[in-house]
mmCIF file of the C-alpha atoms, coordinates in Angstrom:
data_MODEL
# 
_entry.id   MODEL 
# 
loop_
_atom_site.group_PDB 
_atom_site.id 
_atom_site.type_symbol 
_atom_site.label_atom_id 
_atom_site.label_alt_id 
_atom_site.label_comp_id 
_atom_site.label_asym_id 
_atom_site.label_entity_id 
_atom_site.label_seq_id 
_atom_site.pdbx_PDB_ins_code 
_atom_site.Cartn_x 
_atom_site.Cartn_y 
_atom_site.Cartn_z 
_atom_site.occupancy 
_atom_site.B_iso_or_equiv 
_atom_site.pdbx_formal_charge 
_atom_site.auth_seq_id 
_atom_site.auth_comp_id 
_atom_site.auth_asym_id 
_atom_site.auth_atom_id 
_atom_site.pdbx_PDB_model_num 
ATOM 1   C CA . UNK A 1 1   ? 69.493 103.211 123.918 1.00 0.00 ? 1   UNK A CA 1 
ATOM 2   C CA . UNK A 1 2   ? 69.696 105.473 126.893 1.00 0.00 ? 2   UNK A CA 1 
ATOM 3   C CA . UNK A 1 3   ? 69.554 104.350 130.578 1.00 0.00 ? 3   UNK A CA 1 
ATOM 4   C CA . UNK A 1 4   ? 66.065 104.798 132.400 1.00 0.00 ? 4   UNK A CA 1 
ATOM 5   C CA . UNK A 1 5   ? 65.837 106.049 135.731 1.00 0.00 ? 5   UNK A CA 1 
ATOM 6   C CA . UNK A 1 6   ? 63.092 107.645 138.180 1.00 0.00 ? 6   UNK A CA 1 
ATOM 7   C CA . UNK A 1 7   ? 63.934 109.800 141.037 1.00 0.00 ? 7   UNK A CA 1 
ATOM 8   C CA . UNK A 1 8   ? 63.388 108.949 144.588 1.00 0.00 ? 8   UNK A CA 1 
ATOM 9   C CA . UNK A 1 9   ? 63.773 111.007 147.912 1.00 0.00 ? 9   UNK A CA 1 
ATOM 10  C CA . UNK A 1 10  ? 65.518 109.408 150.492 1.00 0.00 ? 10  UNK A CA 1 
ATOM 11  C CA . UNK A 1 11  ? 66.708 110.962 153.862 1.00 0.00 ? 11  UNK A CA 1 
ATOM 12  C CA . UNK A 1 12  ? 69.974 111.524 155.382 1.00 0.00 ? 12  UNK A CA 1 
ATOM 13  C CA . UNK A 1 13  ? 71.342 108.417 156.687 1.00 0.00 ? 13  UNK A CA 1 
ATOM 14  C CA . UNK A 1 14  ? 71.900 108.848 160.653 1.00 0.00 ? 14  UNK A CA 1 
ATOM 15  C CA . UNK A 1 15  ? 70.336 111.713 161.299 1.00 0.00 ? 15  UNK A CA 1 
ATOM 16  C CA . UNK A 1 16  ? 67.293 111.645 163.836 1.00 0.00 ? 16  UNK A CA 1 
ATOM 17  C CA . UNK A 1 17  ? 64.263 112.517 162.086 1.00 0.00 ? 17  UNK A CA 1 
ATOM 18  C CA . UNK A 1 18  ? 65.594 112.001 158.574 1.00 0.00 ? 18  UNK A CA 1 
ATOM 19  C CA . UNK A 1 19  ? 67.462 115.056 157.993 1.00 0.00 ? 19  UNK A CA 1 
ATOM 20  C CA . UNK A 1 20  ? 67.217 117.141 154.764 1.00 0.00 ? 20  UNK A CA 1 
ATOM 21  C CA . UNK A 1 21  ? 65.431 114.551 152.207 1.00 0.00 ? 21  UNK A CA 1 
ATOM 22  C CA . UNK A 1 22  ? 67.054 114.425 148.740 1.00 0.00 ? 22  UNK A CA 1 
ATOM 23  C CA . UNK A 1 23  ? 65.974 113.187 145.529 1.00 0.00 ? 23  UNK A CA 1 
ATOM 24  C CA . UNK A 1 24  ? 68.001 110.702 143.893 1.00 0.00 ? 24  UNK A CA 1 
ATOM 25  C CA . UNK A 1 25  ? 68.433 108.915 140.623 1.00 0.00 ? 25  UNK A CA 1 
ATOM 26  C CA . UNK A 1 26  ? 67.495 105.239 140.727 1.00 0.00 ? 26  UNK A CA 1 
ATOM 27  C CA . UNK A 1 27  ? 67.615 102.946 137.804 1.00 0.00 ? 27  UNK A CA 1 
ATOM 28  C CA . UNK A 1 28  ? 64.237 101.576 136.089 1.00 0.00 ? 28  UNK A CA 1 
ATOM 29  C CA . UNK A 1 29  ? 64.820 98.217  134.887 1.00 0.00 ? 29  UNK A CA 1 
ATOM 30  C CA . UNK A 1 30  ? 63.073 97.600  131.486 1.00 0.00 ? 30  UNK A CA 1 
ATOM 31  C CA . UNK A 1 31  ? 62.947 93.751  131.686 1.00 0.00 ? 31  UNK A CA 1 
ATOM 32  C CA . UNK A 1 32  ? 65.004 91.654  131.050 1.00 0.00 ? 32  UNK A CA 1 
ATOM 33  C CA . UNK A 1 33  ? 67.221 89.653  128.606 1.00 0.00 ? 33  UNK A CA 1 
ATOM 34  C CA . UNK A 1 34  ? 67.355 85.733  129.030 1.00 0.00 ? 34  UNK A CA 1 
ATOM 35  C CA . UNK A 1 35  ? 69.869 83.027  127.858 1.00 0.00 ? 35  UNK A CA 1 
ATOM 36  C CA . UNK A 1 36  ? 68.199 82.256  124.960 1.00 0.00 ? 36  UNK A CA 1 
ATOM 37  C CA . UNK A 1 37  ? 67.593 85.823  123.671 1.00 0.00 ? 37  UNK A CA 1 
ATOM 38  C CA . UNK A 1 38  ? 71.431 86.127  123.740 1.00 0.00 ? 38  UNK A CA 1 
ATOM 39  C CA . UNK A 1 39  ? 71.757 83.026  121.895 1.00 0.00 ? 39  UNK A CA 1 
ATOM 40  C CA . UNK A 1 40  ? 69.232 84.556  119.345 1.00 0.00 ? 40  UNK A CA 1 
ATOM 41  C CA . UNK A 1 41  ? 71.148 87.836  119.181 1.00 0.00 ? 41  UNK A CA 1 
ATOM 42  C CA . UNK A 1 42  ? 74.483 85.970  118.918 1.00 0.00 ? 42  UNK A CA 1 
ATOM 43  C CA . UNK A 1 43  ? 73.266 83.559  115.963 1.00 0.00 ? 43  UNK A CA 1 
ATOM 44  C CA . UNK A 1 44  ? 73.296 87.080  114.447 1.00 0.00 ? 44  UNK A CA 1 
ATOM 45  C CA . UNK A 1 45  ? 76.755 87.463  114.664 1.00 0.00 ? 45  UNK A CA 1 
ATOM 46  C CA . UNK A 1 46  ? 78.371 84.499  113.524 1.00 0.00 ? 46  UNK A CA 1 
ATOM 47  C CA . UNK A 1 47  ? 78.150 80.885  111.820 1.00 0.00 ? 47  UNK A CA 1 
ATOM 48  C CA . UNK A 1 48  ? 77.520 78.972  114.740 1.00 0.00 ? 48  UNK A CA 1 
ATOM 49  C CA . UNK A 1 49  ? 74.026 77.151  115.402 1.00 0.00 ? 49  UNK A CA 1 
ATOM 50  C CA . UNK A 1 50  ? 71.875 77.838  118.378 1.00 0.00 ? 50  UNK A CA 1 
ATOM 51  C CA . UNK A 1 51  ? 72.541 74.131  119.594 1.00 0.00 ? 51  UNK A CA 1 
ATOM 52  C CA . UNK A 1 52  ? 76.430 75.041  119.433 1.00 0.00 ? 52  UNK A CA 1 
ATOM 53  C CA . UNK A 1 53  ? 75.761 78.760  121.139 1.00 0.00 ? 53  UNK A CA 1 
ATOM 54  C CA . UNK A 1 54  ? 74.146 77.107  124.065 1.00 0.00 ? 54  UNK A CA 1 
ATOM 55  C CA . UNK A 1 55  ? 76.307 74.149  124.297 1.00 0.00 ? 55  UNK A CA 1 
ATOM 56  C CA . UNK A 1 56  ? 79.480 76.763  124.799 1.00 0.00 ? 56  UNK A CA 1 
ATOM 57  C CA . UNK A 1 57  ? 77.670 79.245  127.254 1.00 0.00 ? 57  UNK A CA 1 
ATOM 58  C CA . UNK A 1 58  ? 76.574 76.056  129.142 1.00 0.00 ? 58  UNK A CA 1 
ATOM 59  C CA . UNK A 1 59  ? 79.980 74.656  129.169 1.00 0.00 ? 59  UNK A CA 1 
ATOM 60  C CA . UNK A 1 60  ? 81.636 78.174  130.124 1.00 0.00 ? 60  UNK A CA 1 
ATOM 61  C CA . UNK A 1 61  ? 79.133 78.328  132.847 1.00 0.00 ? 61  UNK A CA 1 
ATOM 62  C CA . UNK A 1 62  ? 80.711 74.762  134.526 1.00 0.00 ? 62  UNK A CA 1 
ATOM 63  C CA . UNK A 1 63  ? 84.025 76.422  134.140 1.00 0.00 ? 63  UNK A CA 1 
ATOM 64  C CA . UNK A 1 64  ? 83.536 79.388  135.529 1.00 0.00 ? 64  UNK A CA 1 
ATOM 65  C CA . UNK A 1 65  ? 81.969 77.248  138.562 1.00 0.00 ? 65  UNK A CA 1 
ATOM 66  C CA . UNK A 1 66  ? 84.960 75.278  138.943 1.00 0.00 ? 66  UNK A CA 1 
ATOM 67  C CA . UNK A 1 67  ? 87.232 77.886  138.610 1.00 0.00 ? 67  UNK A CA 1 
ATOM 68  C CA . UNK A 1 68  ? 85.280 80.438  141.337 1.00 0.00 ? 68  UNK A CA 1 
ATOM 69  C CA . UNK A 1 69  ? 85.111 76.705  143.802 1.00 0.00 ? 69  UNK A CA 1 
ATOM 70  C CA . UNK A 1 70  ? 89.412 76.424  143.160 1.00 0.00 ? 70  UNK A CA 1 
ATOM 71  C CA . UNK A 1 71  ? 89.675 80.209  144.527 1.00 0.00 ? 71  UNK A CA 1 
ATOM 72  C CA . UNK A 1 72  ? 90.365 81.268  141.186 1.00 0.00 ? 72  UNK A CA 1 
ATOM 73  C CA . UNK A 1 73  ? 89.968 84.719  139.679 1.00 0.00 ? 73  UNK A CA 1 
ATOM 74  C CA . UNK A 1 74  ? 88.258 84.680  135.959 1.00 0.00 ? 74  UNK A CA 1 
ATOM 75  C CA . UNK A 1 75  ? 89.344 86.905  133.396 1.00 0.00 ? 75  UNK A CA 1 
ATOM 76  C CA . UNK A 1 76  ? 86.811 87.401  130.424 1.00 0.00 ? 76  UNK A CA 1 
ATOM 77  C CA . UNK A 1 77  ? 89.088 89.453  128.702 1.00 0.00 ? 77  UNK A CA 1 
ATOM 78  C CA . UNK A 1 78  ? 86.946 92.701  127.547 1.00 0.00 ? 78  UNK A CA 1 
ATOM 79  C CA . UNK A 1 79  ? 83.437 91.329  129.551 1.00 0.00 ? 79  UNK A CA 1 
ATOM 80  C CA . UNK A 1 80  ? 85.372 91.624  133.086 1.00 0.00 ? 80  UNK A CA 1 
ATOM 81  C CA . UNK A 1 81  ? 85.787 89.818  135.737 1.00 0.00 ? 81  UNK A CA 1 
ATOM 82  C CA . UNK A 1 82  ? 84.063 87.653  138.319 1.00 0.00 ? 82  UNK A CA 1 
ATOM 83  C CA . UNK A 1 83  ? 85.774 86.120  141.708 1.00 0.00 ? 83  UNK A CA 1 
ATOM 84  C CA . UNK A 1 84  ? 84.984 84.387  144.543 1.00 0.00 ? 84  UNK A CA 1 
ATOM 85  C CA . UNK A 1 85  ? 84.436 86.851  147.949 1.00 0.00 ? 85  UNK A CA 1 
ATOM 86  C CA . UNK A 1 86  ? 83.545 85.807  151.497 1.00 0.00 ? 86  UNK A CA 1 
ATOM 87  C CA . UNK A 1 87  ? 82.621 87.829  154.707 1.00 0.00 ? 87  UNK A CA 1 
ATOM 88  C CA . UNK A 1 88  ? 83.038 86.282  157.892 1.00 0.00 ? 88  UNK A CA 1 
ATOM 89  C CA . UNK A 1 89  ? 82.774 87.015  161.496 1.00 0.00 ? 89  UNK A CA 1 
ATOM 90  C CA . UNK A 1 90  ? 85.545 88.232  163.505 1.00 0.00 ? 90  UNK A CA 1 
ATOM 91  C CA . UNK A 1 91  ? 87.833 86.139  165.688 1.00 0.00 ? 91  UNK A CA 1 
ATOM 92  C CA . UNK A 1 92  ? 89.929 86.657  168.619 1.00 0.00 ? 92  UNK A CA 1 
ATOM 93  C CA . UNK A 1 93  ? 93.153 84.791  167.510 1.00 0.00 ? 93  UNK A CA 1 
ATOM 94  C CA . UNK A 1 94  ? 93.725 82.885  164.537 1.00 0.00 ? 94  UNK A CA 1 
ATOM 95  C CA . UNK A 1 95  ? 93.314 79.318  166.350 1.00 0.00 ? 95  UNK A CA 1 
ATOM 96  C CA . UNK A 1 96  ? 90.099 80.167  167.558 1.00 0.00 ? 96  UNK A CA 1 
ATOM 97  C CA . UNK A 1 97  ? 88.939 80.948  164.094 1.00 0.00 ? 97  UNK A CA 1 
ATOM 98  C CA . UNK A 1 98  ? 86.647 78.082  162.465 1.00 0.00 ? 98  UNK A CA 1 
ATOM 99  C CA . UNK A 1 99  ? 85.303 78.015  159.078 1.00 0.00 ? 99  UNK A CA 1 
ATOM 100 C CA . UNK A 1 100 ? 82.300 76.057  159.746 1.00 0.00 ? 100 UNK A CA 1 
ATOM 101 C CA . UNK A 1 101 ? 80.499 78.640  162.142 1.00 0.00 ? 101 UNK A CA 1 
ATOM 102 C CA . UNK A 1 102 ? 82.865 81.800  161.220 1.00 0.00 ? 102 UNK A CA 1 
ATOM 103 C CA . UNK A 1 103 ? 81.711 82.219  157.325 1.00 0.00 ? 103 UNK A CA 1 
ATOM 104 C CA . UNK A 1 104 ? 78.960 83.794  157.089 1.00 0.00 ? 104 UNK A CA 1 
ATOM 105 C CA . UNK A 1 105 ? 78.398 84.535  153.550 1.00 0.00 ? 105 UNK A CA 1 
ATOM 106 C CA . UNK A 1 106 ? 80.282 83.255  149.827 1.00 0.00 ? 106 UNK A CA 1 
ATOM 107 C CA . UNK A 1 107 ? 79.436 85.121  147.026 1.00 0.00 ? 107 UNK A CA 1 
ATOM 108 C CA . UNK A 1 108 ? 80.927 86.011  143.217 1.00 0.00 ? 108 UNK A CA 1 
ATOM 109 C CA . UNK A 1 109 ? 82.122 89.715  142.498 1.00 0.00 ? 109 UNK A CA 1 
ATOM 110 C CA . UNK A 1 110 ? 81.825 91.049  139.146 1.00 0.00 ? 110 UNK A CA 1 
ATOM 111 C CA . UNK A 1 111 ? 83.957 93.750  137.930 1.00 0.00 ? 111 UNK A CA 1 
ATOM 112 C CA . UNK A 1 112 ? 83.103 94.994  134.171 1.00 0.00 ? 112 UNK A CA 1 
ATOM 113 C CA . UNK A 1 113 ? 85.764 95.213  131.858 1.00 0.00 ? 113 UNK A CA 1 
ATOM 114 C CA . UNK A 1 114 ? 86.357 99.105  130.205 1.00 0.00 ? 114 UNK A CA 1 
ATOM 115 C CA . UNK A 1 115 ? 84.426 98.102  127.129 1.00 0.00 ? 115 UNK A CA 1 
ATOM 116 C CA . UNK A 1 116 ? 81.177 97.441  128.800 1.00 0.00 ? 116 UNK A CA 1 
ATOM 117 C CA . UNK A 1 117 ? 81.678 100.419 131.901 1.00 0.00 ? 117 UNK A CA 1 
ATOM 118 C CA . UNK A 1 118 ? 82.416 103.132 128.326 1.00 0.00 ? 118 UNK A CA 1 
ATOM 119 C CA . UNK A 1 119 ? 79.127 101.274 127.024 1.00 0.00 ? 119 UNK A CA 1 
ATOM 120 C CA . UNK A 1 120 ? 77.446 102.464 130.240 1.00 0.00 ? 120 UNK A CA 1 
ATOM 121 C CA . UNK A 1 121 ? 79.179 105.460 130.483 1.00 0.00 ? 121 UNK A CA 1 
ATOM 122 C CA . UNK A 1 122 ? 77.865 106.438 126.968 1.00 0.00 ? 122 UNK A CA 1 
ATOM 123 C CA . UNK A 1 123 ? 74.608 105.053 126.679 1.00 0.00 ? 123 UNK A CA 1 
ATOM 124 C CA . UNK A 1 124 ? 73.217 109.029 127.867 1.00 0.00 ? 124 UNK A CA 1 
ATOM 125 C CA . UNK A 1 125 ? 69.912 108.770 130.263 1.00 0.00 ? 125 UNK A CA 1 
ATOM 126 C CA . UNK A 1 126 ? 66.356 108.760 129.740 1.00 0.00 ? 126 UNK A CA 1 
ATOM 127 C CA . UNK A 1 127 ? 63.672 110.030 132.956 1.00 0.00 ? 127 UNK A CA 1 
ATOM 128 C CA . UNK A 1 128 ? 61.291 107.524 133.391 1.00 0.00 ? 128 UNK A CA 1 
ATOM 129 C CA . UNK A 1 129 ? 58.035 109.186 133.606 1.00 0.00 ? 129 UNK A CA 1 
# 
């Protein structure tokens, strides 16, 4: 199934007045796919039972969150792989530097594995119209 997108102009960024506007491509998202539609799709694939499905993605879910919370980097083999980022404000010297006020943000990176970025690179394009 190819990948929908629209086009959109945008204008140059910095440049008084907007500059020479552009059209770009900009994805269309066609809904969206929850837990248990993956569990559905994945009873598909194998012997387990939805109960079992959801008990494992539930369970991978805690470990991931522990893992991210121990500074960890997670490796899900040919999926990717998520790990914990932070941005923070700048400090003079290191002793004046304070977590508390200095952190601004905590978030979780994910970096597709080559599997699922060929997937993407494959899946061709469809204009939405």
């Amino acid at each position: 199934m190819p990948i929908k997108y629209k086009l959109v102009q945008k204008v140059e960024p910095g440049v008084a007045g907007g500059g020479n506007r552009k059209w770009y491509a900009s994805i269309v998202n066609d809904g969206e796919v929850t837990i248990d539609d993956l569990v559905s799709e994945i009873e598909k694939f194998s012997a387990l039972s939805e109960p079992d499905i959801k008990g494992v993605i539930i369970a991978l879910e805690n470990v991931i969150q522990k893992a991210l919370a121990d500074s960890k980097v997670v490796r899900l083999e040919k999926l990717g792989s998520l790990y914990p980022s932070i941005s923070s404000k700048g400090s003079d010297n290191e002793n004046a530097f304070s977590a508390n006020t200095m952190i601004e943000k905590v978030s979780v990176r994910y970096r597709a594995g080559k599997r699922i970025l060929d997937a993407m690179k494959n899946a061709g394009f469809k204009k939405n119209s």
